[in-house]
SEKESE-229109 format. One record per residue (C-alpha): x, y, z; residue in three letters; chain. Coordinates in steps of 0.2 Angstrom, whole numbers, always signed. Example, Ala and Ser with C-alpha at 12.3 -4.5 7.8 and 13.67 -1.06 7.14 Angstrom:
BEGIN
<node <+62 -22 +39> "ala" "A">,
<node <+68 -5 +36> "ser" "A">,
This chain:
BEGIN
<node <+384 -213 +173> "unk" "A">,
<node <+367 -206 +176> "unk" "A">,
<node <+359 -211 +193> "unk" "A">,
<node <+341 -206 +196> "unk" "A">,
<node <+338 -205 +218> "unk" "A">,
<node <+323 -205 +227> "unk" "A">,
<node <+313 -194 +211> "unk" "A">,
<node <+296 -188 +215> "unk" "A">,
<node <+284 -183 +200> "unk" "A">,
<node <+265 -176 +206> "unk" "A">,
<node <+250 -172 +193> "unk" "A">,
<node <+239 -163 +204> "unk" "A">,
<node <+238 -173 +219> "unk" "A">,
<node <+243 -189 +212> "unk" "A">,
<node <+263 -197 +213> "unk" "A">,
<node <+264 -202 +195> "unk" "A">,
<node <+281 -208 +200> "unk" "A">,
<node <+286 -210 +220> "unk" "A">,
<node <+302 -211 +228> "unk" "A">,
<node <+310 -219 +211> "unk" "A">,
<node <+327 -224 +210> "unk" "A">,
<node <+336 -230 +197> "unk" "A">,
<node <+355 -231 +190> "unk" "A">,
<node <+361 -234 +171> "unk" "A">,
<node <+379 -238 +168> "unk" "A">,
<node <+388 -234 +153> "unk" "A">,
<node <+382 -247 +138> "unk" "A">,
<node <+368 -254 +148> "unk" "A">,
<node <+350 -258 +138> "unk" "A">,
<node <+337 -256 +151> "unk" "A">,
<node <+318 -260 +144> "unk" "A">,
<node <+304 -249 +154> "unk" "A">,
<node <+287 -258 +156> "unk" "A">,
<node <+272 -257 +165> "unk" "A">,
<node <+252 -254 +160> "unk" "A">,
<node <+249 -238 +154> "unk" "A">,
<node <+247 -223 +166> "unk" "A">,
<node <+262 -229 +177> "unk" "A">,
<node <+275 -216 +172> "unk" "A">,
<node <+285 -223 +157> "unk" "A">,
<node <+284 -207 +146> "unk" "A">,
<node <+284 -196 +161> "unk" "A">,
<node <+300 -204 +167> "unk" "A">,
<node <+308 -200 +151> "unk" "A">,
<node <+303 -182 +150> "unk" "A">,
<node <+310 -178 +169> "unk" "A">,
<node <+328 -188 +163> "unk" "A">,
<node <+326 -175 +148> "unk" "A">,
<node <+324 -160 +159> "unk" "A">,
<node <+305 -158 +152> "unk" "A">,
<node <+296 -162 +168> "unk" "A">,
<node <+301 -156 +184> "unk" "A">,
<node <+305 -166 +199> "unk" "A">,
<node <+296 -161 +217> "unk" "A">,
<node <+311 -171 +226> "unk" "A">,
<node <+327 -180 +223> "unk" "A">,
<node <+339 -178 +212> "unk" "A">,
<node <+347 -184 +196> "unk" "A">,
<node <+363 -184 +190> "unk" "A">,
<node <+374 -188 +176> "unk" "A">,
<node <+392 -190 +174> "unk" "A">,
<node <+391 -183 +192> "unk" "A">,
<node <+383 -168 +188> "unk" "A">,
<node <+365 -163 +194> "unk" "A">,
<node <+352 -159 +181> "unk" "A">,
<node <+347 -142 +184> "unk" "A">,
<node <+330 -135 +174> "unk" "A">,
<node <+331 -117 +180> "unk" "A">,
<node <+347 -115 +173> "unk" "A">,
<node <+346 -115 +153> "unk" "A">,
<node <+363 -117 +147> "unk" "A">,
<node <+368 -130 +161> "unk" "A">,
<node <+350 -138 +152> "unk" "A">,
<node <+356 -136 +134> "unk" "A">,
<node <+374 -145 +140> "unk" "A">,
<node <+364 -158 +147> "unk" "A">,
<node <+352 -162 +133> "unk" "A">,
<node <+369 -162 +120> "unk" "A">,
<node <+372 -179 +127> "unk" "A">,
<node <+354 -185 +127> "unk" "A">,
<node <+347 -192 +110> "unk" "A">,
<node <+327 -194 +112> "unk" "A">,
<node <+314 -204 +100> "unk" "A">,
<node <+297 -197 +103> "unk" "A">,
<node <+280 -207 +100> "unk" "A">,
<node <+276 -193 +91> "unk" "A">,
<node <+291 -193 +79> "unk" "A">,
<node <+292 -173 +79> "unk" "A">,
<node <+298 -171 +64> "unk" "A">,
<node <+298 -156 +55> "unk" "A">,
<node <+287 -158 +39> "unk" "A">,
<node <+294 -144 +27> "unk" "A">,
<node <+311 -153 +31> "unk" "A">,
<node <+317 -170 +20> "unk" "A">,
<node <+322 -185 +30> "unk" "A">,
<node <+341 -180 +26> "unk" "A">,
<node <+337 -162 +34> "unk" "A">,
<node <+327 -171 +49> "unk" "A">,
<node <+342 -184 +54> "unk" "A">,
<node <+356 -171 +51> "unk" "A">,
<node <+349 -157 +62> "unk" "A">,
<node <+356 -163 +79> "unk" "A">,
<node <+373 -160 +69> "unk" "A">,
<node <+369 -146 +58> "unk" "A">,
<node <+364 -137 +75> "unk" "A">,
<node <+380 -142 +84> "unk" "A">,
<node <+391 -134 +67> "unk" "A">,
<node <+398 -151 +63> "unk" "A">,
<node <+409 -153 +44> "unk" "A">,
<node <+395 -156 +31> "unk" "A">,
<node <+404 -169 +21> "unk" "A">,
<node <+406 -177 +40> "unk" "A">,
<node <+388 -176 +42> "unk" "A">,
<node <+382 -183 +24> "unk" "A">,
<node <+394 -200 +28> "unk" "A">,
<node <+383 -202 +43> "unk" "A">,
<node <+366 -197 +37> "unk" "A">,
<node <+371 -209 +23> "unk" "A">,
<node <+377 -224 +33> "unk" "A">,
<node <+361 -223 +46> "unk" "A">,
<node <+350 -222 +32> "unk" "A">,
<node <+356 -238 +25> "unk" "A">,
<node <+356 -247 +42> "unk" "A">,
<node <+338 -240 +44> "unk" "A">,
<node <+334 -245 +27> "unk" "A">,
<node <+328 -228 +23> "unk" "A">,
<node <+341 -222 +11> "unk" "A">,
<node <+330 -222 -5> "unk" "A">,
<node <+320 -208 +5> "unk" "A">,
<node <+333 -194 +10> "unk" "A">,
<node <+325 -183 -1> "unk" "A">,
<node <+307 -187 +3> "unk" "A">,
<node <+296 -175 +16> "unk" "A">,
<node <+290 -184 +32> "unk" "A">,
<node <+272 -184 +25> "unk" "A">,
<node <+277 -193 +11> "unk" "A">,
<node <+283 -208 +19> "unk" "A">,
<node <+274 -220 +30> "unk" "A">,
<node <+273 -220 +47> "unk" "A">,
<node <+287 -234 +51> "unk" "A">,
<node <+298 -226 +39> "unk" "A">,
<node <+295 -209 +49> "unk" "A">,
<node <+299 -219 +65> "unk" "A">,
<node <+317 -224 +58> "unk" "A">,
<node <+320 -208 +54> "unk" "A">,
<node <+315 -201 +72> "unk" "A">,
<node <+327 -217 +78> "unk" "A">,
<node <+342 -210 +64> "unk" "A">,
<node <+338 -192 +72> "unk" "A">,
<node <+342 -198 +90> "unk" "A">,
<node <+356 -210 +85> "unk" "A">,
<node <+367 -198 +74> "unk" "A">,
<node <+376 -188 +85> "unk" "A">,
<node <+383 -201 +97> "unk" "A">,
<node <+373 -199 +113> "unk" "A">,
<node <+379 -202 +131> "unk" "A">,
<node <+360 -208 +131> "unk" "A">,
<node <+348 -216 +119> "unk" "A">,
<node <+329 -212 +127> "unk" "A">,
<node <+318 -222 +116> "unk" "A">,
<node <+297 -220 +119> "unk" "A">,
<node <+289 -234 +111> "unk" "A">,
<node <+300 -232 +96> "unk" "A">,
<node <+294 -249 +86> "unk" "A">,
<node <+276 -244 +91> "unk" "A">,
<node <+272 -242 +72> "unk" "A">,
<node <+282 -256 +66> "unk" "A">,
<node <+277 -274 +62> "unk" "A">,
<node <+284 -288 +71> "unk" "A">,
<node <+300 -292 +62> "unk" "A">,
<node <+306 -272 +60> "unk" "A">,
<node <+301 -272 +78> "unk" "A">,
<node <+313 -285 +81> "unk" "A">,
<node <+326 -276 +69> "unk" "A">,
<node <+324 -261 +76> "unk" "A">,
<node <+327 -267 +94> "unk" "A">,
<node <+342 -278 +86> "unk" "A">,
<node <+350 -261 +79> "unk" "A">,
<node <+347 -252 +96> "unk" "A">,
<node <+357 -265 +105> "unk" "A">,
<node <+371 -265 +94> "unk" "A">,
<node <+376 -247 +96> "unk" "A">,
<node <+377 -248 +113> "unk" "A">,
<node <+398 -253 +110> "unk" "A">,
<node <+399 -245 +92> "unk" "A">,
<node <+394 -225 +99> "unk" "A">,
<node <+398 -229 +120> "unk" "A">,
<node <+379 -226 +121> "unk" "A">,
<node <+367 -232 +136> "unk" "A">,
<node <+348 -234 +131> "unk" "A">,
<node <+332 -234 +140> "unk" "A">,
<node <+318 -243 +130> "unk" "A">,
<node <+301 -238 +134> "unk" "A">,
<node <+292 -255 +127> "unk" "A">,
<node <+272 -264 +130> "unk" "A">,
<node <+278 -277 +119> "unk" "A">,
<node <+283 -292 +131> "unk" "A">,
<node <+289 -305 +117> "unk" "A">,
<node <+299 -291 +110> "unk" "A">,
<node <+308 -291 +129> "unk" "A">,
<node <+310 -310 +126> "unk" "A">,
<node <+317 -309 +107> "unk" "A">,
<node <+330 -295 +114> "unk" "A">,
<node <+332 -299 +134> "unk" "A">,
<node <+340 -287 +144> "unk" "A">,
<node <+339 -278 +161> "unk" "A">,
<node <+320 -275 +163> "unk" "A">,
<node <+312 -260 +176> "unk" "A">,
<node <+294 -264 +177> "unk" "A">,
<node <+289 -245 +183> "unk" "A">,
<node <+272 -251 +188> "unk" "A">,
<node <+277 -264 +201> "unk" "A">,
<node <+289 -253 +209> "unk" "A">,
<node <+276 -236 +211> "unk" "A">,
<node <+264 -251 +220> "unk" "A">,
<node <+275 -257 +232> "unk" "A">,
């Protein structure tokens, strides 16, 4: 579904990521580790079109990411749900705004859209906040919604940046446990960008250690 071949990624005169290959199949859960600096968040950005690549290619569903053309980008990003470190909300949007976007933007039936918004919310535990503003809620609770956001519009790709980095242990665990499970319910593949070993031992799957591979 998407294959990564032979990547090359540069920051001045340094390979942040060299000669990195890597395939994801559909409904695969793969955790990306390694010391910071190594090329987790980087990875993420070239898979989203964000960063360019200096060689290789990358491909999904057979077809060959292309940054230079904008709509063959906008195509590809439709099937790619992101959950930022950062969150990027917007601020002078409520949380029902914020996790309907992705739909709103794609013209989908607004009743359609508030079942989902709805159903996320209570699986995020988040409902009684729909029509709070991000700054009025905490920093965990801005982090489900960031996850809601990505989630809600049935991704080919879940590419998730830390997302329990604001969570206590437990909703860490919850939150990785509710990742996993979409994989089936929405046919989704995930790529979970994680420091947290024991989190990797509580939800075990296929683990790419980025730092041990851009030192071999």
């Amino acid at each position: 579904m998407l294959n990564i071949q032979n990547i090359n990624v540069t920051r001045g005169k340094n390979k942040i990521l060299a000669n990195f290959s890597l395939k994801l199949l559909d409904k695969e859960f793969i955790y990306i580790t390694g010391q910071s600096g190594v090329g987790k968040s980087t990875l993420l950005k070239v898979i989203n079109g964000e960063i360019k690549i200096h060689k290789g290619q990358i491909t999904m569903d057979n077809s060959p990411l292309n940054t230079d053309h904008l709509p063959s980008l906008i195509k590809y990003r439709r099937k790619i749900g992101y959950i930022y470190q950062d969150f990027r909300l917007i601020n002078d949007w409520t949380v029902f705004e914020n996790i309907a976007y992705p739909l709103l933007s794609q013209g989908e039936n607004l009743s359609i859209i508030k079942e989902k918004v709805i159903n996320l919310a209570k699986q995020l535990k988040i409902a009684d906040r729909l029509h709070h503003f991000p700054y009025e809620i905490s920093g965990g609770e801005q982090q489900r919604v960031a996850i809601a956001r990505a989630v809600i519009k049935s991704s080919r790709i879940i590419l998730a940046d830390e997302p329990t980095g604001n969570l206590d242990p437990q909703n860490t665990y919850e939150i990785a446990k509710f990742l996993y499970s979409i994989k089936e319910k929405y046919q989704t593949s995930i790529l979970f960008v994680t420091h947290d070993m024991e989190l990797v031992k509580k939800v075990p799957q296929k683990i790419v250690n980025l730092g041990a591979i851009n030192n071999d």
